[in-house]
C-alpha positions as a printed NumPy array, in Angstrom:
array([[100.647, -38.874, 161.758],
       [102.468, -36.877, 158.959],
       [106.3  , -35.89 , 160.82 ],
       [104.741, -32.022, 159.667],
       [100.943, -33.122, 161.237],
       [101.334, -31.705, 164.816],
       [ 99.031, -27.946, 163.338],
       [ 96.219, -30.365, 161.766],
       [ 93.281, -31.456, 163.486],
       [ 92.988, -34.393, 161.119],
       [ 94.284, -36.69 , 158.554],
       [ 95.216, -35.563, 154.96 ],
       [ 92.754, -37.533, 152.519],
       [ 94.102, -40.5  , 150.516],
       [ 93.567, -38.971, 147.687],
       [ 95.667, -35.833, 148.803],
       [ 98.532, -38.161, 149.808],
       [ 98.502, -39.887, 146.55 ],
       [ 98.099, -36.364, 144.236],
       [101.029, -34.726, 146.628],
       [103.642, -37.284, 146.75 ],
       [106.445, -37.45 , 144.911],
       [108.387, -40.64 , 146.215],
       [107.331, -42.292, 142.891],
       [110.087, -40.352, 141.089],
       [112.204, -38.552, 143.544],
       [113.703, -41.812, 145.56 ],
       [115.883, -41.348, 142.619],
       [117.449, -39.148, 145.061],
       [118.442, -41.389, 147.976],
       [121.44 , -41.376, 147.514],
       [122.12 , -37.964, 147.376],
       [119.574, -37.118, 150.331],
       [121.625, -39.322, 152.595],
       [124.559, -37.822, 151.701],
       [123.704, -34.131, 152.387],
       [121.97 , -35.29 , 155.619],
       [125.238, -37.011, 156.81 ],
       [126.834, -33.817, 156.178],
       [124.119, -31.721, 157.549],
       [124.753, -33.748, 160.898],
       [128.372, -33.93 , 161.166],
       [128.112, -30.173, 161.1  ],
       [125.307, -30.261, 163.984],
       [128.168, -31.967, 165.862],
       [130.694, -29.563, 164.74 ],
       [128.161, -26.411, 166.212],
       [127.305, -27.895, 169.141],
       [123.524, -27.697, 168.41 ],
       [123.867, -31.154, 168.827],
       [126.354, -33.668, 170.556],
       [129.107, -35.073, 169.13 ],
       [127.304, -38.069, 170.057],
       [123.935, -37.645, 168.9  ],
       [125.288, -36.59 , 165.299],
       [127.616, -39.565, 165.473],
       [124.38 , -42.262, 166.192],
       [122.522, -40.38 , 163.385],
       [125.202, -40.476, 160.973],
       [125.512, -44.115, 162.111],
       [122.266, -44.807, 161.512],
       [122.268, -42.895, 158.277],
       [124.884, -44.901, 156.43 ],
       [123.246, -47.962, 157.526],
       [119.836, -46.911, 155.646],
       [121.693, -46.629, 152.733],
       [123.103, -49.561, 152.716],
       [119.684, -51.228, 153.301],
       [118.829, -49.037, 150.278],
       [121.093, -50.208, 148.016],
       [120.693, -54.018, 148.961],
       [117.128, -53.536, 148.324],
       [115.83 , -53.992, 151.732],
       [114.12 , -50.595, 152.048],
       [110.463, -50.051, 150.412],
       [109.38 , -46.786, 150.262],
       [106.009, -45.402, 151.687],
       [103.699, -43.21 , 149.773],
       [102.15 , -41.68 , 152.778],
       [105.555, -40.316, 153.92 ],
       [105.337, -38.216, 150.514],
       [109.159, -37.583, 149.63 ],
       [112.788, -39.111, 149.775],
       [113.225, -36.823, 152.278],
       [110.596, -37.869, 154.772],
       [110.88 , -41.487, 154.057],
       [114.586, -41.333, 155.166],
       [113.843, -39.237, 158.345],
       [110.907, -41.605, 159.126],
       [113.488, -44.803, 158.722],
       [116.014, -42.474, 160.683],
       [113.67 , -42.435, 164.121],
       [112.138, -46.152, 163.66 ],
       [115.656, -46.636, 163.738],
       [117.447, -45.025, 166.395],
       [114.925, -43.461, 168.312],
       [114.461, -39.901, 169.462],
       [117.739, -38.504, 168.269],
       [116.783, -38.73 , 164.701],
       [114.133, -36.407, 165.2  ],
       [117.057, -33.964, 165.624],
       [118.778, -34.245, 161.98 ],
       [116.229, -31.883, 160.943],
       [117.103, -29.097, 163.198],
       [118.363, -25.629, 161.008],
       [117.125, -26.837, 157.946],
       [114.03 , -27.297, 155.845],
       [113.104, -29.766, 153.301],
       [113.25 , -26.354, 150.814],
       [116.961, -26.528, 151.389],
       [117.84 , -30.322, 151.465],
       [115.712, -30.852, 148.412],
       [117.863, -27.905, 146.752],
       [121.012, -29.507, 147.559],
       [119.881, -32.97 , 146.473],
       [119.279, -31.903, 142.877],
       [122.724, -30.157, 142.656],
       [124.415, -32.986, 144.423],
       [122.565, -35.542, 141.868],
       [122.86 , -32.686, 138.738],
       [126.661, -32.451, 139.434],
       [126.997, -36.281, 139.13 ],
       [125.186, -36.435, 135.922],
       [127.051, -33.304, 134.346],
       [130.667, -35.183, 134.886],
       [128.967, -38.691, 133.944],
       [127.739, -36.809, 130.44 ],
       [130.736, -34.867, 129.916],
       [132.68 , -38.071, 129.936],
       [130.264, -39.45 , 127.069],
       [130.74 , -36.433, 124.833],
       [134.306, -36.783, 125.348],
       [134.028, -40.442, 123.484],
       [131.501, -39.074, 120.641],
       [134.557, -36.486, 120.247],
       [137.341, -39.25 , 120.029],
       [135.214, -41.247, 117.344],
       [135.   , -37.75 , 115.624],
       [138.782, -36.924, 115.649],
       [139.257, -40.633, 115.092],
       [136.84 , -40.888, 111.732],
       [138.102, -37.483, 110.356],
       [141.876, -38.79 , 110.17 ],
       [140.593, -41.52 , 108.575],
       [138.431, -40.224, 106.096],
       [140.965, -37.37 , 105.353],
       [140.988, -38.114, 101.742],
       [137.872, -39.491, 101.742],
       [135.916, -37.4  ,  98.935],
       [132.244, -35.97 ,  99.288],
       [130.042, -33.336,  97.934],
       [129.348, -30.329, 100.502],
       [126.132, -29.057, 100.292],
       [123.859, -25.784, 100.701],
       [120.132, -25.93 , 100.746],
       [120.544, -30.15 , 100.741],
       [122.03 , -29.477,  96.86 ],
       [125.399, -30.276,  95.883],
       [127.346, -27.282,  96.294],
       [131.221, -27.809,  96.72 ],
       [133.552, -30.553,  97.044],
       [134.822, -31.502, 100.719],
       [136.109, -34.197, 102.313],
       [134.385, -36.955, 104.78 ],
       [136.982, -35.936, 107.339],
       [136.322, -32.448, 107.115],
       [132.78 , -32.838, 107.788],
       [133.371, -35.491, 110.567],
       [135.333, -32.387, 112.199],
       [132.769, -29.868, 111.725],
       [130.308, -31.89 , 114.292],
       [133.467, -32.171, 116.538],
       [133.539, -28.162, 116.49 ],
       [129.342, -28.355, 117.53 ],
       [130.258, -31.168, 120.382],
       [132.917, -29.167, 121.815],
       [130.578, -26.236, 122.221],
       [128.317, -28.43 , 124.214],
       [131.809, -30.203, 126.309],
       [132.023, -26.096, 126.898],
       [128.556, -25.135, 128.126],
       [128.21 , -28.371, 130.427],
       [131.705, -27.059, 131.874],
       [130.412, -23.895, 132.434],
       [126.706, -24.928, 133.544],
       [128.823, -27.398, 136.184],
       [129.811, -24.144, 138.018],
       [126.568, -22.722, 138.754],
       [125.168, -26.195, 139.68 ],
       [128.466, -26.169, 142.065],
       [127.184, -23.752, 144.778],
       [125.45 , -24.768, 147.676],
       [122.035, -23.915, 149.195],
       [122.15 , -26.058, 152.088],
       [121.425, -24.325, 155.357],
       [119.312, -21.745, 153.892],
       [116.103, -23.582, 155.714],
       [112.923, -22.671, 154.33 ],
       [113.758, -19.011, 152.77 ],
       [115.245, -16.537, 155.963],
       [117.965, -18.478, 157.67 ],
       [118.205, -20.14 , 160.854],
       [117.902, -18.659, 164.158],
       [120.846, -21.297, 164.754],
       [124.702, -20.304, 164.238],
       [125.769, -23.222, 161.499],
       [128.433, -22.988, 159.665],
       [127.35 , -23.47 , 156.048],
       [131.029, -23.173, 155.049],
       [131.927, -26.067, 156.439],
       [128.532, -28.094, 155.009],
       [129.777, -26.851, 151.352],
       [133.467, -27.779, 152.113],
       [132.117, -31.793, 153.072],
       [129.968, -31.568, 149.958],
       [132.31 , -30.673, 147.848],
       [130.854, -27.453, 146.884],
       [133.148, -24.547, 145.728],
       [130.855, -22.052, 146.971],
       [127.509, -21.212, 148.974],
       [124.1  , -19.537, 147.962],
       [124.579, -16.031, 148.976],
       [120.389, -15.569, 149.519],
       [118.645, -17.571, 151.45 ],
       [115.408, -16.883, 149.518],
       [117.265, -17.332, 146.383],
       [118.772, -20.41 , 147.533],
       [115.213, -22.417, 147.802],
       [113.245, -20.784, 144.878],
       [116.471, -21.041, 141.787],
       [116.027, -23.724, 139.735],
       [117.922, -21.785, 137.19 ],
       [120.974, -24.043, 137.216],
       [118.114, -27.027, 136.154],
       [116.521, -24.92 , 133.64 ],
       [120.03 , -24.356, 131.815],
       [121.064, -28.131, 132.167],
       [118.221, -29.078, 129.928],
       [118.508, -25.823, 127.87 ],
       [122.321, -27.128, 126.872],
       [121.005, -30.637, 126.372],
       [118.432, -29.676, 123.945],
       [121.643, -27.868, 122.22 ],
       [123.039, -31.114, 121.741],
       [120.337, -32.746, 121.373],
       [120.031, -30.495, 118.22 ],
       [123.255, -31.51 , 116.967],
       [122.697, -35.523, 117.19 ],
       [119.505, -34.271, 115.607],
       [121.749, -32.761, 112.602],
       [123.881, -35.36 , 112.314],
       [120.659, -38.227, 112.575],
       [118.649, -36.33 , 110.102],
       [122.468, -36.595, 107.429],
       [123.23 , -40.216, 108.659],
       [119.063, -41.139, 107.833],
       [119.713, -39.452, 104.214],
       [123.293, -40.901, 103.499],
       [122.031, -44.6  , 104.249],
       [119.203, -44.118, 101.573],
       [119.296, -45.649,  98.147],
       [119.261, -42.15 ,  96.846],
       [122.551, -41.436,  98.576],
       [124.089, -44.692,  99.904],
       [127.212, -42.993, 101.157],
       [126.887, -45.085, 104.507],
       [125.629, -48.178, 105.509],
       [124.544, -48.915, 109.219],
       [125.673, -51.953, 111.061],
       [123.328, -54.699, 111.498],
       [123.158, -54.437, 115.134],
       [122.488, -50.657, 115.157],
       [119.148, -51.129, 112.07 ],
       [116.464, -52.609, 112.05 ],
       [114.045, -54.853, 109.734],
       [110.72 , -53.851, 108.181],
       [107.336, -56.268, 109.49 ],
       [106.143, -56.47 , 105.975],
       [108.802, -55.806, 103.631],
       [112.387, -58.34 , 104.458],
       [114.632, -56.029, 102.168],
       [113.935, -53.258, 104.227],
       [116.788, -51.831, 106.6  ],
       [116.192, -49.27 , 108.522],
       [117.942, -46.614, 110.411],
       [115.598, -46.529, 113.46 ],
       [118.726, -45.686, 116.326],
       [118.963, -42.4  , 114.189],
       [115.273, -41.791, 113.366],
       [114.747, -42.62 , 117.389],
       [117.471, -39.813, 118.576],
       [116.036, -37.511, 115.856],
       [112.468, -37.979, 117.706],
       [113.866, -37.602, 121.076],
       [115.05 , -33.996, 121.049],
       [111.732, -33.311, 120.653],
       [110.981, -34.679, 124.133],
       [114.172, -32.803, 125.179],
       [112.758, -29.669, 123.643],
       [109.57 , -30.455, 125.347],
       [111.204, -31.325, 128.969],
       [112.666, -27.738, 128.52 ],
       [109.527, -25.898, 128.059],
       [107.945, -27.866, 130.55 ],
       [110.287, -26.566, 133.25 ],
       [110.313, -22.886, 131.977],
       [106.277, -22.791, 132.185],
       [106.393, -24.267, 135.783],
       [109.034, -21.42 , 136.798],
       [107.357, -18.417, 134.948],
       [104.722, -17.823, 137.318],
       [105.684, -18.088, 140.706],
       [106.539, -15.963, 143.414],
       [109.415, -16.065, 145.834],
       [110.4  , -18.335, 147.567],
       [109.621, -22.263, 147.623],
       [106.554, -23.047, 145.707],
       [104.775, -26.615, 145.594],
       [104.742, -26.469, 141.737],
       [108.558, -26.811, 142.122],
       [108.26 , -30.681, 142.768],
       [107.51 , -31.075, 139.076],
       [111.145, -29.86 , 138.333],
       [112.662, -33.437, 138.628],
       [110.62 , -35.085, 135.91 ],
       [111.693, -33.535, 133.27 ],
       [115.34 , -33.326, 134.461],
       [115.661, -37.073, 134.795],
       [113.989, -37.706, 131.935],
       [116.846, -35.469, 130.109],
       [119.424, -36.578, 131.866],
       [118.391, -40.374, 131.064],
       [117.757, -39.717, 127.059],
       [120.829, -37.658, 126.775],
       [122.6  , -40.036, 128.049],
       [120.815, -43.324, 125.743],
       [121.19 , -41.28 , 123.118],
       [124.996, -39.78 , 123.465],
       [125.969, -44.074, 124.289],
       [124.038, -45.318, 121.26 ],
       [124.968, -42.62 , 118.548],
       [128.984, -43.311, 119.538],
       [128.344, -46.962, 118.996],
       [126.51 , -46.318, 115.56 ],
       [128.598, -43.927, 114.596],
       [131.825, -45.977, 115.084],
       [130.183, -49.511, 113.25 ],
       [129.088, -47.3  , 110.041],
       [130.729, -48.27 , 106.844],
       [131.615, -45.854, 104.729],
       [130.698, -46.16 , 100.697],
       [133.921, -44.194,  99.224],
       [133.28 , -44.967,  96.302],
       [129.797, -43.217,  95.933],
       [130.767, -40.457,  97.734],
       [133.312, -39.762,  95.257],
       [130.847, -40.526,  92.292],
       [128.573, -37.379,  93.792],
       [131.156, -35.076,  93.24 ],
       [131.111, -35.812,  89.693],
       [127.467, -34.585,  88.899],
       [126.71 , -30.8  ,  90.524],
       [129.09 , -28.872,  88.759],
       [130.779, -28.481,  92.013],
       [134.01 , -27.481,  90.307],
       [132.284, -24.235,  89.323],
       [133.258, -21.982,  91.826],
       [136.945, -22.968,  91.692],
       [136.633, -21.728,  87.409],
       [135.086, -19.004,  89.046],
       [138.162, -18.119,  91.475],
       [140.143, -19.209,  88.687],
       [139.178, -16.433,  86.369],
       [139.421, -13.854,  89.05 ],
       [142.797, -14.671,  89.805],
       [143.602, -13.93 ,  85.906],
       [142.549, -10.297,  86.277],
       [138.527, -10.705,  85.737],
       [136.472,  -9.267,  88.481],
       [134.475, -11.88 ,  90.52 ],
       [130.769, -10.452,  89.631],
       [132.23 , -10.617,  86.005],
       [133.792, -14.38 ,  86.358],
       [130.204, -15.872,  88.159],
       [128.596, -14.292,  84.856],
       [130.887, -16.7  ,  82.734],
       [130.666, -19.685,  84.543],
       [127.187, -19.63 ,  84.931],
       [126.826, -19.281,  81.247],
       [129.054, -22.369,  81.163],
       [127.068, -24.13 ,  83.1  ],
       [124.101, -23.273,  81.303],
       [125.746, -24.999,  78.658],
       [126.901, -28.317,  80.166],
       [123.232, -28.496,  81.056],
       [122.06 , -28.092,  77.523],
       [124.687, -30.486,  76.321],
       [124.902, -33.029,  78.704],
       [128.537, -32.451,  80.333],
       [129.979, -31.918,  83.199],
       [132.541, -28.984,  83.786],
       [135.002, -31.698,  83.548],
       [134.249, -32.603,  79.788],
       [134.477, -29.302,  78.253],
       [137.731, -29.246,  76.212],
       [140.174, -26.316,  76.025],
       [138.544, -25.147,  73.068],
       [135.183, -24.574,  75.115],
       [136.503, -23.185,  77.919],
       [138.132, -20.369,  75.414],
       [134.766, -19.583,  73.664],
       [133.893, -18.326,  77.161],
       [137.162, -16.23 ,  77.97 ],
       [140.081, -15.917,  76.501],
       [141.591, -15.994,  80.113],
       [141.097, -20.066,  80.1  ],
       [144.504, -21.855,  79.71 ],
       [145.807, -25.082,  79.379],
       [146.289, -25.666,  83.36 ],
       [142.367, -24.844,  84.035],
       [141.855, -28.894,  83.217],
       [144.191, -29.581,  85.915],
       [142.401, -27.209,  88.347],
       [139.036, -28.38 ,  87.767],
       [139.415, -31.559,  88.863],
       [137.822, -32.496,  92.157],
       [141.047, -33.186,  94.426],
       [142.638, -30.269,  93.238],
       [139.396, -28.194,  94.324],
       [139.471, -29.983,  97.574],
       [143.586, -29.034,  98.067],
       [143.013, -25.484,  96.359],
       [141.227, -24.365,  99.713],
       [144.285, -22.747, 101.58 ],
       [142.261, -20.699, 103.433],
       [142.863, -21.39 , 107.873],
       [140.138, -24.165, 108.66 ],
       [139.43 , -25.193, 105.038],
       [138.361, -29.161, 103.748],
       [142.463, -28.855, 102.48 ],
       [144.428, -32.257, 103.522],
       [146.497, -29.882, 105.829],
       [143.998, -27.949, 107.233],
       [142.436, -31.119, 108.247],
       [145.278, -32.268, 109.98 ],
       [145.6  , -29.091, 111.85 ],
       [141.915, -29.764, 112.767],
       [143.464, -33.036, 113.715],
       [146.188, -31.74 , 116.264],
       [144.246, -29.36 , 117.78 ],
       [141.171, -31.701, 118.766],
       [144.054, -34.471, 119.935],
       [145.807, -31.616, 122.194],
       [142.282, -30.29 , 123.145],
       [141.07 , -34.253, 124.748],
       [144.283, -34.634, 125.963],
       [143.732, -32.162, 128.098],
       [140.278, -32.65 , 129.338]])
């Protein structure tokens, strides 16, 4: 008989058992289960709605389960549905009458809600760690590639000259976003719902403060009914990993293009590409095409979770078991994906060379002639007037911006002199930018400092 059966007159069908269980994907949870149970007995103890005793021989038998668990002596039974009724079955084969007690002032609503925080809260610090690596390669790579020359681009067409560095540094600014929202998403998964029992409170006088001060919970669900039904904290998880999800997604879709014949600014390592089944020169960046195609399963796990919350009423509704799909399933990709982009990321080798050789073609000089003019008196709409006619030109002609002579850049305004072939060359476009947070050499290594002082103290 089901530990809930004693109102049924008869057996749930098999069929039922199978279609309602979740122990497939929720043992996941064990851990954490046995963990708020342990505290949801000491505090029994502590009330006297149990004995000392009892609570002790339950938490006895409790941390024995576990370790049964995690030696792999324990197989889990379908017909007990849940993590949570598994371990409360194991509880009473084990010790007898007493477990049936660790259940008293509490409902699965509750000790499921306090499970997926515990486990959440676990995963948040494990992840935050990881994007604290992806942000050291990041700081790491733009010091390097400080001098490293590249063209900038809008609308994927050259636009301006940068620096390798200075885009490397740009990603750390989209990473530390996401270090920020986890952070903040951490302290809304940090508040505890145990105790709330089903949706109205216990008739019994616990002391939840003391449950969320052995869990390690800075503060307690201040509604009952809220307590079981939120899954808001879960919902904003995935919404932040399908943030960063979007930014590997970014930086995949740039790697993908760089380590193309058409670029070749990068090549991948080896051991993070792989080989064609038909064609042996192939090379392929499949760790980068693979993390591009899985924030679309992030993206998906999100609206999964929304369109089982939409609908329901308050409080506890059965739908809610399909919350911890897609969660794992985030929390599992997100963290593939953060491990294997670091490693990729790090083994790249960069083609200096043909970065710098991109800045040549583009006229990417043009807006410094531009700035250049303006600075001798012209206004600007005046100045992008004359250097587009230029342009126009070196595209007639064949040049760059580079080849015109002094003579040429006269016919276009008297205002040219002598030091506008110094000016137009690419490095001095690159150290022109002395504008705070510019692809300048010093700005960089501000960008530097800040992101060493900033993991330094995280």
């Amino acid at each position: 008989m089901k530990l809930w059966g004693g109102r049924f007159a008869k057996n749930t069908a098999s069929l039922v058992d199978s279609f309602n269980a979740s122990i497939e994907f929720d043992q996941k949870l064990y851990k954490h289960d046995i963990i708020g149970s342990i505290a949801h007995a000491k505090m029994l103890g502590k009330c006297n709605i149990i004995t000392i005793e009892e609570s002790q021989i339950i938490i006895d038998g409790l941390q024995s389960i576990l370790e049964d668990i995690e030696k792999g002596f324990v197989t889990f039974q379908i017909e007990y549905e849940d993590i949570h009724m598994n371990i409360e079955k194991l509880l009473i084969d084990r010790i007898g009458d007493v477990g049936k007690k660790l259940h008293t002032a509490r409902s699965r609503n509750d000790q499921v809600a306090v499970d997926i925080r515990l486990y959440l809260r676990e995963e948040i610090e494990e992840i935050c760690g990881l994007l604290k690596n992806l942000l050291t390669t990041l700081k790491d790579l733009g010091k390097i590639h400080g001098d490293t020359v590249m063209p900038g681009y809008t609308h994927l067409q050259r636009a301006q000259p940068v620096t390798l560095g200075y885009h490397m540094m740009a990603y750390f600014q989209m990473f530390k976003r996401d270090l920020a929202r986890l952070h903040d998403c951490y302290e809304r998964v940090n508040i505890m719902p145990l105790g709330a029992g089903a949706l109205a409170g216990t008739t019994y006088a616990t002391d939840r403060q003391f449950l969320a001060q052995q869990l390690g919970f800075t503060d307690v669900c201040q509604n009952s009914m809220d307590a079981v039904s939120d899954r808001d904290f879960a919902i904003e998880f995935i919404s932040d990993a399908s943030i960063m999800m979007m930014h590997l997604s970014r930086f995949c879709e740039e790697l993908i293009l760089w380590s193309s014949a058409e670029f070749h600014f990068i090549e991948m390592d080896d051991a993070y590409s792989t080989g064609s089944s038909i064609m042996p020169q192939k090379k392929n960046p499949d760790v980068a095409e693979l993390i591009r195609g899985k924030t679309g399963r992030i993206y998906g796990n999100l609206m999964n979770i929304l369109t089982i919350m939409k609908g329901l009423p308050l409080a506890y509704n059965k739908d809610m078991q399909e919350d911890k799909p897609p969660l794992f399933d985030t929390v599992e990709n997100l963290k593939d994906c953060l491990v294997i982009f670091n490693e990729m990321l790090k083994t790249m080798t960069v083609q200096k060379d043909q970065m710098k050789k991109a800045t040549k073609e583009g006229f990417m000089n043009a807006t410094d002639v531009a700035d250049y003019l303006v600075k001798k008196g012209l206004p600007f709409r005046s100045s992008h007037e004359i250097v587009g006619k230029m342009v126009l030109h070196c595209i007639q002609h064949g040049k760059a911006i580079d080849d015109l002579s002094l003579e040429e850049f006269t016919s276009f305004s008297p205002a040219f002199t002598e030091d506008i072939l110094e000016i137009i060359k690419i490095e001095s476009c690159i150290a022109s930018k002395v504008s705070y947070g510019s692809t300048a050499k010093g700005s960089i290594e501000t960008m530097i400092q800040q992101a060493e002082d900033f993991l330094s103290n995280i």
